[in-house]
N, CA, C and O atoms as CSV, one atom per row, in Angstrom:
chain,resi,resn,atom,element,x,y,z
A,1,UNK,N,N,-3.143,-16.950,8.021
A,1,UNK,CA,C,-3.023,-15.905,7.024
A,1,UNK,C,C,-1.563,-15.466,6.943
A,1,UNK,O,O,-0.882,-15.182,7.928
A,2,UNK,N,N,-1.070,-15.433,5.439
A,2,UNK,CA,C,0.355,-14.851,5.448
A,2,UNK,C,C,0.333,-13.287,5.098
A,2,UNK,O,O,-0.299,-12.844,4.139
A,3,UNK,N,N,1.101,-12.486,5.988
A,3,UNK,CA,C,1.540,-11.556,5.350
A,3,UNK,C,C,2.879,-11.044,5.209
A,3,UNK,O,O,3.685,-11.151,6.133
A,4,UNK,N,N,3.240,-10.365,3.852
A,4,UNK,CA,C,4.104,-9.519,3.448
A,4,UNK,C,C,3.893,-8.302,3.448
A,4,UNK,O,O,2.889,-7.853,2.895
A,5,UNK,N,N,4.729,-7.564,4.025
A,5,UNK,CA,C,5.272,-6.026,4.090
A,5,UNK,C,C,6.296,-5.645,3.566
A,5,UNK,O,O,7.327,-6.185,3.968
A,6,UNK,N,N,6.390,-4.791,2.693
A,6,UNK,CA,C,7.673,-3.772,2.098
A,6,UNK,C,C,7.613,-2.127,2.427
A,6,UNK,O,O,6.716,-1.392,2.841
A,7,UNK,N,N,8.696,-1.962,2.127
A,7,UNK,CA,C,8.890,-0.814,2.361
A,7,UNK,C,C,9.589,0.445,1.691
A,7,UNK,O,O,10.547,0.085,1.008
A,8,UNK,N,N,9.415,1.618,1.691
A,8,UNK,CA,C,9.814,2.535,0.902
A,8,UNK,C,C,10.043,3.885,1.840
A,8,UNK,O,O,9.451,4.201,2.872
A,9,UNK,N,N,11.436,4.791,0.906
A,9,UNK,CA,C,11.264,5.875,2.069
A,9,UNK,C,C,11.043,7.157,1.147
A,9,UNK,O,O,12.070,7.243,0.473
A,10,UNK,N,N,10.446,7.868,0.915
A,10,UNK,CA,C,10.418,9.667,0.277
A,10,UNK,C,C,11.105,10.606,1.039
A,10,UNK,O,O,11.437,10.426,2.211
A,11,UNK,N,N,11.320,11.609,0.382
A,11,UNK,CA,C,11.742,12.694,0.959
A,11,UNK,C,C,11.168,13.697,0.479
A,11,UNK,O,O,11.665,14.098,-0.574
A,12,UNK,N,N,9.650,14.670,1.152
A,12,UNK,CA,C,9.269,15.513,0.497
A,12,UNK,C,C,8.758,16.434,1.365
A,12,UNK,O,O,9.042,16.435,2.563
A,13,UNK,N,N,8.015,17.229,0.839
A,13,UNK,CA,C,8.197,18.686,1.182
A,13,UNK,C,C,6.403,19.238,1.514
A,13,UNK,O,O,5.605,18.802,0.685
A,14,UNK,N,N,5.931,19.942,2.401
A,14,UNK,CA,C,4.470,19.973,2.586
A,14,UNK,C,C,4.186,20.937,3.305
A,14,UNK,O,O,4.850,21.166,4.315
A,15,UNK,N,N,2.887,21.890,2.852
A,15,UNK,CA,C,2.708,22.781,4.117
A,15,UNK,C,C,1.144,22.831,4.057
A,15,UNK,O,O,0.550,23.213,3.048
A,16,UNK,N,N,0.548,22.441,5.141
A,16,UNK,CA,C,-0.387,21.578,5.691
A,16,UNK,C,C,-1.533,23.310,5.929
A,16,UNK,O,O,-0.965,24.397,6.029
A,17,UNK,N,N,-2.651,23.223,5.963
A,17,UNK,CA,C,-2.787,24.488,5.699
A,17,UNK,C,C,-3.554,24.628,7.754
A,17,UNK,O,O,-4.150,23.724,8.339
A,18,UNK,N,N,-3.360,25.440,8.081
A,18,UNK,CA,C,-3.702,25.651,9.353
A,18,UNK,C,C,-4.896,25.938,10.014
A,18,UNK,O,O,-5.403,26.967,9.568
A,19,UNK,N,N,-5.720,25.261,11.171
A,19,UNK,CA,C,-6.739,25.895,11.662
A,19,UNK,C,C,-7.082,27.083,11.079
A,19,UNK,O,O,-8.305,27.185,10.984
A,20,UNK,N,N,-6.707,27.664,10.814
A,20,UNK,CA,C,-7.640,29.194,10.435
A,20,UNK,C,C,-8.377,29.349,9.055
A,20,UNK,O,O,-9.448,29.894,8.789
A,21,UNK,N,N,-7.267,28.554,8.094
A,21,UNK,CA,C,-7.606,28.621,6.768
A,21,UNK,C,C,-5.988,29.345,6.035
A,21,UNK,O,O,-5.592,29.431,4.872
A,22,UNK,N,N,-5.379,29.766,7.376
A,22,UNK,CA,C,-4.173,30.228,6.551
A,22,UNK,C,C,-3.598,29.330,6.120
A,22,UNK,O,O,-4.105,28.222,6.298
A,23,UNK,N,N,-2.153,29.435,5.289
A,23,UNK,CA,C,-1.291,28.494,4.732
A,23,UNK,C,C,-0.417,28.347,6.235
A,23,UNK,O,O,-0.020,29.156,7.073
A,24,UNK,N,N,-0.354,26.832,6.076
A,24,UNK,CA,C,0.780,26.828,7.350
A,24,UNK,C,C,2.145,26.488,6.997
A,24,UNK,O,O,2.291,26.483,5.775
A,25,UNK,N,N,3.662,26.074,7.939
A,25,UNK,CA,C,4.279,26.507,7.400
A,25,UNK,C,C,5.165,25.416,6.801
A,25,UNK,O,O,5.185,24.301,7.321
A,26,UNK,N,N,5.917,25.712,5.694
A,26,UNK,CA,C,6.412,24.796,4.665
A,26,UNK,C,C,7.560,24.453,5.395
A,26,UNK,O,O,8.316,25.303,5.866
A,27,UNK,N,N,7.770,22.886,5.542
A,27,UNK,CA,C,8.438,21.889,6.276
A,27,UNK,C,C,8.490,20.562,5.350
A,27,UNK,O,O,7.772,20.399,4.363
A,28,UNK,N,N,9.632,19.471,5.911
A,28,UNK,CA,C,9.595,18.398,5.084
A,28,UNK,C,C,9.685,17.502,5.791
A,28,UNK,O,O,10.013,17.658,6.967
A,29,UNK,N,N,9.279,15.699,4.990
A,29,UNK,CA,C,9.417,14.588,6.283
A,29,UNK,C,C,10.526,13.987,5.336
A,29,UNK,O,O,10.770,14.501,4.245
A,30,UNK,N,N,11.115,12.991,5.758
A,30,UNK,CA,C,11.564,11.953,5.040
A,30,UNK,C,C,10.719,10.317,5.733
A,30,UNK,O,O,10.957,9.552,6.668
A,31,UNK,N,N,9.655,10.411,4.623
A,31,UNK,CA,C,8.450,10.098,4.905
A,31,UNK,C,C,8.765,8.492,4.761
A,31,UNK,O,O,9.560,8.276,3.847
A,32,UNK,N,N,8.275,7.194,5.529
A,32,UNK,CA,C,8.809,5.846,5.239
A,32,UNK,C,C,7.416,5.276,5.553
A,32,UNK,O,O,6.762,5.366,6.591
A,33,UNK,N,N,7.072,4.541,4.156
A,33,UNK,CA,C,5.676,4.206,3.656
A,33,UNK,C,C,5.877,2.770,3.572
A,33,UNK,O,O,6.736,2.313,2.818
A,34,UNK,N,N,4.928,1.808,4.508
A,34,UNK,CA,C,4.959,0.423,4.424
A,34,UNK,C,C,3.577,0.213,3.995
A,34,UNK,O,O,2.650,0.963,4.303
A,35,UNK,N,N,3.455,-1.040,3.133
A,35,UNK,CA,C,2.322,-1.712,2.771
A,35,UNK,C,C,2.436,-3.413,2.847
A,35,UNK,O,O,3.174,-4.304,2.428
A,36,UNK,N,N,1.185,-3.254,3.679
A,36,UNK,CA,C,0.975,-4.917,4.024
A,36,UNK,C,C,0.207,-5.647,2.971
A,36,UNK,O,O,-0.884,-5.191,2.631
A,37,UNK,N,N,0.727,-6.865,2.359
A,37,UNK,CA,C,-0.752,-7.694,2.014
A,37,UNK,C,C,-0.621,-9.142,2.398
A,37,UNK,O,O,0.499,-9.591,2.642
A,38,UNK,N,N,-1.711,-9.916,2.470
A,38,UNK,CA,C,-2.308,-10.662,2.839
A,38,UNK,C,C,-2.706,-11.472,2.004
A,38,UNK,O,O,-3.181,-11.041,0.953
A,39,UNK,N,N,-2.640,-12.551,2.191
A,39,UNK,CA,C,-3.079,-14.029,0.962
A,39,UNK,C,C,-3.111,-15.499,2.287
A,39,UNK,O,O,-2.224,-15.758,3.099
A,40,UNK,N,N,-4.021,-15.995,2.151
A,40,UNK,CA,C,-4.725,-17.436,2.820
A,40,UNK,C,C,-3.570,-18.255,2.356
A,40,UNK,O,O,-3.179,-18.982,3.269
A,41,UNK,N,N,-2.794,-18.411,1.101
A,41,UNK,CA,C,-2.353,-19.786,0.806
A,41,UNK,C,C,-1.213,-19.068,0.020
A,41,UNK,O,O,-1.580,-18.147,-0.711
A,42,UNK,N,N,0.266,-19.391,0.074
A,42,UNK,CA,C,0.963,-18.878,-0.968
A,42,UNK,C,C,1.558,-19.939,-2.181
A,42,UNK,O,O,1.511,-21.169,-2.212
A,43,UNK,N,N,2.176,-18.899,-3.237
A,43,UNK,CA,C,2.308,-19.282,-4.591
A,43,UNK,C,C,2.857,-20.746,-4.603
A,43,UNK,O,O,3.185,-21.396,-3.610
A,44,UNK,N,N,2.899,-21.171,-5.984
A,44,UNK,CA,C,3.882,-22.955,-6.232
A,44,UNK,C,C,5.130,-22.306,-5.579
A,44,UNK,O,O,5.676,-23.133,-4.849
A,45,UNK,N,N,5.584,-21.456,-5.585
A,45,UNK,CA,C,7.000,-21.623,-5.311
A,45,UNK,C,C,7.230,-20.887,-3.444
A,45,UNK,O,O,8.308,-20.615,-2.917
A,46,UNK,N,N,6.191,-20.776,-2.986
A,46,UNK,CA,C,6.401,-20.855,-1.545
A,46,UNK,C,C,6.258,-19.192,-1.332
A,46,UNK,O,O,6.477,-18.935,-0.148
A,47,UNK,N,N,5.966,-18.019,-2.095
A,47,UNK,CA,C,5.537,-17.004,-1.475
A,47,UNK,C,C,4.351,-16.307,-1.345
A,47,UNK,O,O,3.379,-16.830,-1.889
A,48,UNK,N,N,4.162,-15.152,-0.704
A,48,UNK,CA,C,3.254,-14.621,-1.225
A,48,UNK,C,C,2.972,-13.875,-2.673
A,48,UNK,O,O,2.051,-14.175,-3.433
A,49,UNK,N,N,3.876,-12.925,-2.879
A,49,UNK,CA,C,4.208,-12.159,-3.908
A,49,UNK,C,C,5.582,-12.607,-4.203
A,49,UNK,O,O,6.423,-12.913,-3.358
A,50,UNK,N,N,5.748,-12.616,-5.657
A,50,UNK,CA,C,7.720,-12.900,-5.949
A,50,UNK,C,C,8.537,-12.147,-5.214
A,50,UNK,O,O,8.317,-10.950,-5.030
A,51,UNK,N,N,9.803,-12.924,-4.604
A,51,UNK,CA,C,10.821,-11.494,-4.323
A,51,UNK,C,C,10.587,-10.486,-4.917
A,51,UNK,O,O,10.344,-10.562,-6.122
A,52,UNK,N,N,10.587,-9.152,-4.209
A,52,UNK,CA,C,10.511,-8.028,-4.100
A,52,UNK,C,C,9.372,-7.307,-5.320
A,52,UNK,O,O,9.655,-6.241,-5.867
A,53,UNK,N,N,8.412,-7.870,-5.549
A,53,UNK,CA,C,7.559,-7.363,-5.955
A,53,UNK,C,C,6.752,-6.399,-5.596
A,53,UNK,O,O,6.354,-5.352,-6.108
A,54,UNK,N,N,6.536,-7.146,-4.286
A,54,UNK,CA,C,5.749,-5.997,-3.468
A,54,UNK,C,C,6.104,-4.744,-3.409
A,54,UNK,O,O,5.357,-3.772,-3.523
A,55,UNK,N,N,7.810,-4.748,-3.140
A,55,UNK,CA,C,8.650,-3.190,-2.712
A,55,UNK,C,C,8.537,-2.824,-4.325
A,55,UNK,O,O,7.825,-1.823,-4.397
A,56,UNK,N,N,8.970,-3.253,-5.681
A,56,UNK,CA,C,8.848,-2.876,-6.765
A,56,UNK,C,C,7.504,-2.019,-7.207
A,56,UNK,O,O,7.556,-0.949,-7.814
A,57,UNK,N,N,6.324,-2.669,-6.803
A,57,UNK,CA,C,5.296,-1.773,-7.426
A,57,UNK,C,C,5.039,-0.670,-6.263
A,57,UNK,O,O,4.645,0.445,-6.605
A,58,UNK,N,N,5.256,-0.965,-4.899
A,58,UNK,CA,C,5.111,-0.087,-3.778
A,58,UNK,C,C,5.975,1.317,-4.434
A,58,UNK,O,O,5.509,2.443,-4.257
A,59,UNK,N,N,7.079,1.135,-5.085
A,59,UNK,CA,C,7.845,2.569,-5.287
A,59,UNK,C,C,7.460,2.968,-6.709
A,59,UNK,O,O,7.760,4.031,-7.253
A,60,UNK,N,N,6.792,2.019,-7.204
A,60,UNK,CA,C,6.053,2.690,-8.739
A,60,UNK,C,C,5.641,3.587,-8.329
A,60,UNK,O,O,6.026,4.688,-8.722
A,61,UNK,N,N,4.575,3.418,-7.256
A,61,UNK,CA,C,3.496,4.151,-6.476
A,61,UNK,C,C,3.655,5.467,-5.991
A,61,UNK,O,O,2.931,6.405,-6.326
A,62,UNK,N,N,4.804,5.554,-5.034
A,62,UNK,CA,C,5.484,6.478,-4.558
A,62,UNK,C,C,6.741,7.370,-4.999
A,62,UNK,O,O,7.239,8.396,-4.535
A,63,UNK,N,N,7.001,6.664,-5.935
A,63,UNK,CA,C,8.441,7.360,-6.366
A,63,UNK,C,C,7.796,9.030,-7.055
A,63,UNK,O,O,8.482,10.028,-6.835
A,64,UNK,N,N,6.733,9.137,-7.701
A,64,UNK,CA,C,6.716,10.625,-8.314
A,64,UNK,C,C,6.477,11.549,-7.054
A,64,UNK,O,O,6.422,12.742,-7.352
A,65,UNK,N,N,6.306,11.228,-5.556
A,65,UNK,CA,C,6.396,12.172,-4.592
A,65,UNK,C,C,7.704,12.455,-4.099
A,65,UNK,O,O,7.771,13.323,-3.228
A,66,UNK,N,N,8.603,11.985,-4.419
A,66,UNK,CA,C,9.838,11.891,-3.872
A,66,UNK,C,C,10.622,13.013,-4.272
A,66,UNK,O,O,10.460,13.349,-5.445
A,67,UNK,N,N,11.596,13.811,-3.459
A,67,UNK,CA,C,11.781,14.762,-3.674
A,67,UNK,C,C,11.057,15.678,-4.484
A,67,UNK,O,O,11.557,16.019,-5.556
A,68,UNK,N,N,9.460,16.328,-3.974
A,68,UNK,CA,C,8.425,17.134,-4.211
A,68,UNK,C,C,7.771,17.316,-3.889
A,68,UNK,O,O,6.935,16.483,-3.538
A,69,UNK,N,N,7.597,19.228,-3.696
A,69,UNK,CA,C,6.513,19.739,-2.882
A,69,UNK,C,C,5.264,19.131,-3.025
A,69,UNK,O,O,4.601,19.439,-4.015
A,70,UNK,N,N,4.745,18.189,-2.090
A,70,UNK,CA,C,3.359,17.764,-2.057
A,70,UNK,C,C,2.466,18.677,-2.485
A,70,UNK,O,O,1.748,18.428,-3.454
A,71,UNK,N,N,2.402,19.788,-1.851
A,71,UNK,CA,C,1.232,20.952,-2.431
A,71,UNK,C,C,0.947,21.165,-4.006
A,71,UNK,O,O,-0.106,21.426,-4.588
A,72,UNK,N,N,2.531,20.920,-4.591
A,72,UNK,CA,C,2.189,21.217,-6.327
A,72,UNK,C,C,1.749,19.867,-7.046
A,72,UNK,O,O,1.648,19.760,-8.268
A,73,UNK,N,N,1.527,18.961,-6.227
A,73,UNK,CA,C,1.051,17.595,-6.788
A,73,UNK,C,C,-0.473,17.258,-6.924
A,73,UNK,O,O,-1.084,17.574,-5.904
A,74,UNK,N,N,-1.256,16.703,-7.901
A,74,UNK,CA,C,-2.466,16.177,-8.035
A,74,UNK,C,C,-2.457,15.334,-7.177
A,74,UNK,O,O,-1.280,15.037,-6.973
A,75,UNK,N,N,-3.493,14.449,-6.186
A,75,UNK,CA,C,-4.547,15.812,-5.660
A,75,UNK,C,C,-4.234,16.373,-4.689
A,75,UNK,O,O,-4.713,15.973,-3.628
A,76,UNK,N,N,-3.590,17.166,-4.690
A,76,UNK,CA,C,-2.997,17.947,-3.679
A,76,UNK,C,C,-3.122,19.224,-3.323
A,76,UNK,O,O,-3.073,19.882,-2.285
A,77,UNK,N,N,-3.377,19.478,-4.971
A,77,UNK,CA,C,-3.449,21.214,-5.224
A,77,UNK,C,C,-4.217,21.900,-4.305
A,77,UNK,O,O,-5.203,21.425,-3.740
A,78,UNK,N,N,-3.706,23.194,-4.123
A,78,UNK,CA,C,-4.305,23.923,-3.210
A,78,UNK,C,C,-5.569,24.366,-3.935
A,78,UNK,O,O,-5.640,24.895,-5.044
A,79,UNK,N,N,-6.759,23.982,-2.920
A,79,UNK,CA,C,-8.148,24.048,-3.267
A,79,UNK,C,C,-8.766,22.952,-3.330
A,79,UNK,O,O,-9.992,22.874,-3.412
A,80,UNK,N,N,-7.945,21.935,-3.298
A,80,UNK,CA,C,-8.429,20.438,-2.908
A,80,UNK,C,C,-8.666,20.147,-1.304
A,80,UNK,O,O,-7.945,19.378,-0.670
A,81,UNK,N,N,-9.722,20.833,-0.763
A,81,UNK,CA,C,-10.114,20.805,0.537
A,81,UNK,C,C,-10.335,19.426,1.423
A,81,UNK,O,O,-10.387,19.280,2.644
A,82,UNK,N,N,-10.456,18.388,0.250
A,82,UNK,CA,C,-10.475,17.280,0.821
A,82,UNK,C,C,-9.276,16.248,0.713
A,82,UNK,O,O,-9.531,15.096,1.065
A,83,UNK,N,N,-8.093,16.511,0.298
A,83,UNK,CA,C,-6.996,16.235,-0.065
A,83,UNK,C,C,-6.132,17.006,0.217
A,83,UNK,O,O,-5.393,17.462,-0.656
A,84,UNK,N,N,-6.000,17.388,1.714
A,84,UNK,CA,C,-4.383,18.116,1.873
A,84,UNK,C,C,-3.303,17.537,1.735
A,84,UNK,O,O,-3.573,16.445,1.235
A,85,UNK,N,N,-2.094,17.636,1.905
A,85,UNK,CA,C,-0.931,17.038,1.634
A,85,UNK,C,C,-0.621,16.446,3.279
A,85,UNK,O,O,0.250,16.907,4.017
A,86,UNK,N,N,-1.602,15.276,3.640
A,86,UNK,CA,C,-1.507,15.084,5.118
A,86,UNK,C,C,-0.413,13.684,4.836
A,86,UNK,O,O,-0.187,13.228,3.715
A,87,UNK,N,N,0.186,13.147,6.141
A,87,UNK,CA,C,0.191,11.505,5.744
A,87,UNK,C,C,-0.807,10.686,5.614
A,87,UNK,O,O,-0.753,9.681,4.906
A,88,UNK,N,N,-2.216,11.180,6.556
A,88,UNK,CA,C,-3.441,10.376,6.323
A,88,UNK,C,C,-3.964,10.080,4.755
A,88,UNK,O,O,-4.165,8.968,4.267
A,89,UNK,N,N,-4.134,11.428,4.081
A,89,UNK,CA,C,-4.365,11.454,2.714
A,89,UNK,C,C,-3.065,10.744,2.220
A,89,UNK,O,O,-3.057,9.513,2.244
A,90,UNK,N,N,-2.212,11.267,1.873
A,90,UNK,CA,C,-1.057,10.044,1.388
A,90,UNK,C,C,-0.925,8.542,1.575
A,90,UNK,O,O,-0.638,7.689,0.734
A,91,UNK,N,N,-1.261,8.380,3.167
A,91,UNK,CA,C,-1.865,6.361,3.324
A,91,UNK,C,C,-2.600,6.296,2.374
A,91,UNK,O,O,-2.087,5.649,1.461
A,92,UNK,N,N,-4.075,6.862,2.048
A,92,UNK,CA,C,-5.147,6.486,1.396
A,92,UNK,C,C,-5.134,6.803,-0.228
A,92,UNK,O,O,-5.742,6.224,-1.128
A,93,UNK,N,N,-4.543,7.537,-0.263
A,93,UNK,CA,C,-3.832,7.362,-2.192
A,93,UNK,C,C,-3.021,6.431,-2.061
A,93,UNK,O,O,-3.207,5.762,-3.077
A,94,UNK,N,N,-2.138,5.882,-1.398
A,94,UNK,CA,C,-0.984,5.284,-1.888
A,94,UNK,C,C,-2.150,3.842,-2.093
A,94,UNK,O,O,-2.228,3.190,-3.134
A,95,UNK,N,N,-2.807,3.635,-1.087
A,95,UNK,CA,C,-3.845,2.258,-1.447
A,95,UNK,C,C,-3.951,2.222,-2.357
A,95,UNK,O,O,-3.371,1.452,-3.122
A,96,UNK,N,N,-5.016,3.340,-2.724
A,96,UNK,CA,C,-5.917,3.485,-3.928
A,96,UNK,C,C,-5.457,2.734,-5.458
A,96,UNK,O,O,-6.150,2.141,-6.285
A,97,UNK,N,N,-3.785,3.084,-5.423
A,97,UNK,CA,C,-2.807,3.252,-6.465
A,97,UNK,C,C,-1.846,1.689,-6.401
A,97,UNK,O,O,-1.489,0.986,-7.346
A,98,UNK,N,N,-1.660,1.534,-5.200
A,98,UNK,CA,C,-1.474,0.074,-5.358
A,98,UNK,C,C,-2.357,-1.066,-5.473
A,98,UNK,O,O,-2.316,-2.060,-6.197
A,99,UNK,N,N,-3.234,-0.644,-4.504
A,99,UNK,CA,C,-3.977,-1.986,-4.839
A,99,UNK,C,C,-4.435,-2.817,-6.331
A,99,UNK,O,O,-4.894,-3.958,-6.373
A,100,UNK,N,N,-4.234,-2.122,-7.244
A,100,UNK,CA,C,-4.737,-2.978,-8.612
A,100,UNK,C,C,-4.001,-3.473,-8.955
A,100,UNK,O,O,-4.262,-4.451,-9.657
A,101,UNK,N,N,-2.097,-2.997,-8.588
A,101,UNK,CA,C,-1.107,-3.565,-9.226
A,101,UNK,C,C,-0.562,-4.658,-8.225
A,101,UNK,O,O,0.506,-5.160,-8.577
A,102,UNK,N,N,-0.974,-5.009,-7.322
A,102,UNK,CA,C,-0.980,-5.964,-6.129
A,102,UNK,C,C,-1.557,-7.078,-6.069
A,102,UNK,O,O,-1.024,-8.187,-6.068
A,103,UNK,N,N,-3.339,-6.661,-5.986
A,103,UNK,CA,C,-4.177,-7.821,-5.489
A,103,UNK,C,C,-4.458,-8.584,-7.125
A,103,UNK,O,O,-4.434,-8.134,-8.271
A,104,UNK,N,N,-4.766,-10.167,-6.442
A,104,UNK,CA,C,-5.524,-10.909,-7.254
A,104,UNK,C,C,-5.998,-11.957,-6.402
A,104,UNK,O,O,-5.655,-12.065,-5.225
A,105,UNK,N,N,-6.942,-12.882,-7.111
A,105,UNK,CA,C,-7.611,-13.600,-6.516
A,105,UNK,C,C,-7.249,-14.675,-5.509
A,105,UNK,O,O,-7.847,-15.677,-5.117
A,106,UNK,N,N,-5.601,-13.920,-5.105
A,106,UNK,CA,C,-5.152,-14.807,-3.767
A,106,UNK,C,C,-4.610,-13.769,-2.651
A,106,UNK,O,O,-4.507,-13.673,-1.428
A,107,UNK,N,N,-4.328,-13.052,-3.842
A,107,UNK,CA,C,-3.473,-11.927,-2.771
A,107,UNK,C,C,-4.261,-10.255,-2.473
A,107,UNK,O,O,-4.474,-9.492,-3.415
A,108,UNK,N,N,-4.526,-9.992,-1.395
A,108,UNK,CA,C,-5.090,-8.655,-1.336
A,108,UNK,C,C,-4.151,-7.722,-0.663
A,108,UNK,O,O,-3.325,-8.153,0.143
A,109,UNK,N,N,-4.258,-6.235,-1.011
A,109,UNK,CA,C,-3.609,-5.487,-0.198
A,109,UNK,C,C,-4.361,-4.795,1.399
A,109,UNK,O,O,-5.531,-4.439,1.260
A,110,UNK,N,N,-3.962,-4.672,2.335
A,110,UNK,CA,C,-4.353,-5.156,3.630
A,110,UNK,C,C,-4.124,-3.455,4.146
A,110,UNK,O,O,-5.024,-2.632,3.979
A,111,UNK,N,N,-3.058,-3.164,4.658
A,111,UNK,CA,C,-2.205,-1.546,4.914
A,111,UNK,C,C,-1.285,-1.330,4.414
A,111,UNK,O,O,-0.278,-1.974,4.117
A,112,UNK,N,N,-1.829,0.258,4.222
A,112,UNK,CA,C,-0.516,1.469,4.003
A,112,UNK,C,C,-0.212,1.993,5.685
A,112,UNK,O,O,-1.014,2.481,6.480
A,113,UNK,N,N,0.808,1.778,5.808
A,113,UNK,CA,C,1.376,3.129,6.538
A,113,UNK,C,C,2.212,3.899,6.156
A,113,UNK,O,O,2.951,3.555,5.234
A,114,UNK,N,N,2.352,5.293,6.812
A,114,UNK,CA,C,2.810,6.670,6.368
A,114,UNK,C,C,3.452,7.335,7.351
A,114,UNK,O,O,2.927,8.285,7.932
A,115,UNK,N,N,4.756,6.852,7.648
A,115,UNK,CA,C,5.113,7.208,9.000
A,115,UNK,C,C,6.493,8.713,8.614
A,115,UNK,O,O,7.602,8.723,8.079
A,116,UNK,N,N,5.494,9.891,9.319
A,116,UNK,CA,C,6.036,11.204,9.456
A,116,UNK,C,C,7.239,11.350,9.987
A,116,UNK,O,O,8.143,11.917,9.371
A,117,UNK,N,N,7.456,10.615,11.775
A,117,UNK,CA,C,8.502,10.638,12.136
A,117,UNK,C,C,8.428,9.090,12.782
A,117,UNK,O,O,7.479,8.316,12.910
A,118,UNK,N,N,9.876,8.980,13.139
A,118,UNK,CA,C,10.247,7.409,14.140
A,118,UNK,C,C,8.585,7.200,14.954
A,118,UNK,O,O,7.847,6.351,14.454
A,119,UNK,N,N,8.150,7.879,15.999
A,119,UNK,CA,C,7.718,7.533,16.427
A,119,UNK,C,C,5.949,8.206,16.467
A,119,UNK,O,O,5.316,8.858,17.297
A,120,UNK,N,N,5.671,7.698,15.258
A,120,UNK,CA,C,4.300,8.628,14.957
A,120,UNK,C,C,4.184,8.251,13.611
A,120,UNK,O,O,5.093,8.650,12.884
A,121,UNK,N,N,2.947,7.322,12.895
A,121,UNK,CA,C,2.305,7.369,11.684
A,121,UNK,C,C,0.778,6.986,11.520
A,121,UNK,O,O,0.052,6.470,12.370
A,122,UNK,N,N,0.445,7.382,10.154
A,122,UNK,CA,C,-1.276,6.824,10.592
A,122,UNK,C,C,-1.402,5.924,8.730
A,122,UNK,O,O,-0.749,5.954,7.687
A,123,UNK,N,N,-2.465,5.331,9.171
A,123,UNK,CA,C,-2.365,3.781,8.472
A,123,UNK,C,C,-3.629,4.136,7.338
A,123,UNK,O,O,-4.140,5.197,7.696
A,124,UNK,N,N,-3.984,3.854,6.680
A,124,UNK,CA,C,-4.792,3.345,5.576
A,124,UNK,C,C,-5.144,2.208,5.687
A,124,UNK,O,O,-4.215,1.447,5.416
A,125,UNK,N,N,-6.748,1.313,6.168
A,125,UNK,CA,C,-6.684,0.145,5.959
A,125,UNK,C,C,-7.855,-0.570,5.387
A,125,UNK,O,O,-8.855,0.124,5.203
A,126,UNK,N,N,-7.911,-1.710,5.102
A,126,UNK,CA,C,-9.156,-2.485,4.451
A,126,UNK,C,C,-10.076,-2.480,5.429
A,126,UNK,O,O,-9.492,-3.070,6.337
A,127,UNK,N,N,-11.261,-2.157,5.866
A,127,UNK,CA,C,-11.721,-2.890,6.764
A,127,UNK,C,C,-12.858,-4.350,6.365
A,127,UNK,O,O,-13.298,-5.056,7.272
């Protein structure tokens, strides 16, 4: 199995709402979002996806979070109890949103990751 990974970095802004129900407090990551995909056999010309395709639609994806408060973003809005402005929720939209402009009947998209800091992120994946 081959895979390709690209990568992208944001810089945005989030305040995560706290155990209690209060608002917690407004902080930012400079957030660096990789997505894997996966294909059995690659193209006539020897890849998986064309040069930089992958990173091209990966920042379609991501670029309207970039520099912006996550909270004022769809679905984000406050009252969206099941959509906070987490990185977990952010892995699993960013899928959602790539995968159609990605997969086809050779190539699938595999993981998002959503990495907060150097050493700490959480993944989105196919199972």
């Amino acid at each position: 199995m081959f895979v390709l990974s690209a990568e992208c970095q944001i810089c945005s802004s989030h305040a995560i709402p706290a155990s209690t129900g209060q608002p917690g407090a407004l902080h930012g990551h400079n957030f660096r979002i990789v997505a894997f995909v996966e294909s059995a056999e690659l193209d006539s010309r020897g890849f998986v996806l064309p040069p930089s395709g992958l990173r091209a639609a990966l920042w379609e994806v991501v670029e309207p979070f970039d520099h912006r408060h996550l909270n004022d973003l769809d679905p984000f809005r406050e009252g969206e109890q099941s959509n906070p402005p987490t990185p977990g929720v952010l892995a699993r939209l960013v899928f959602g949103r790539l995968a159609p402009r990605v997969e086809d009947e050779r190539v699938a998209l595999r993981r998002v990751e959503v990495w907060s800091r150097a050493d700490q992120c959480v993944a989105w994946e196919r199972t």
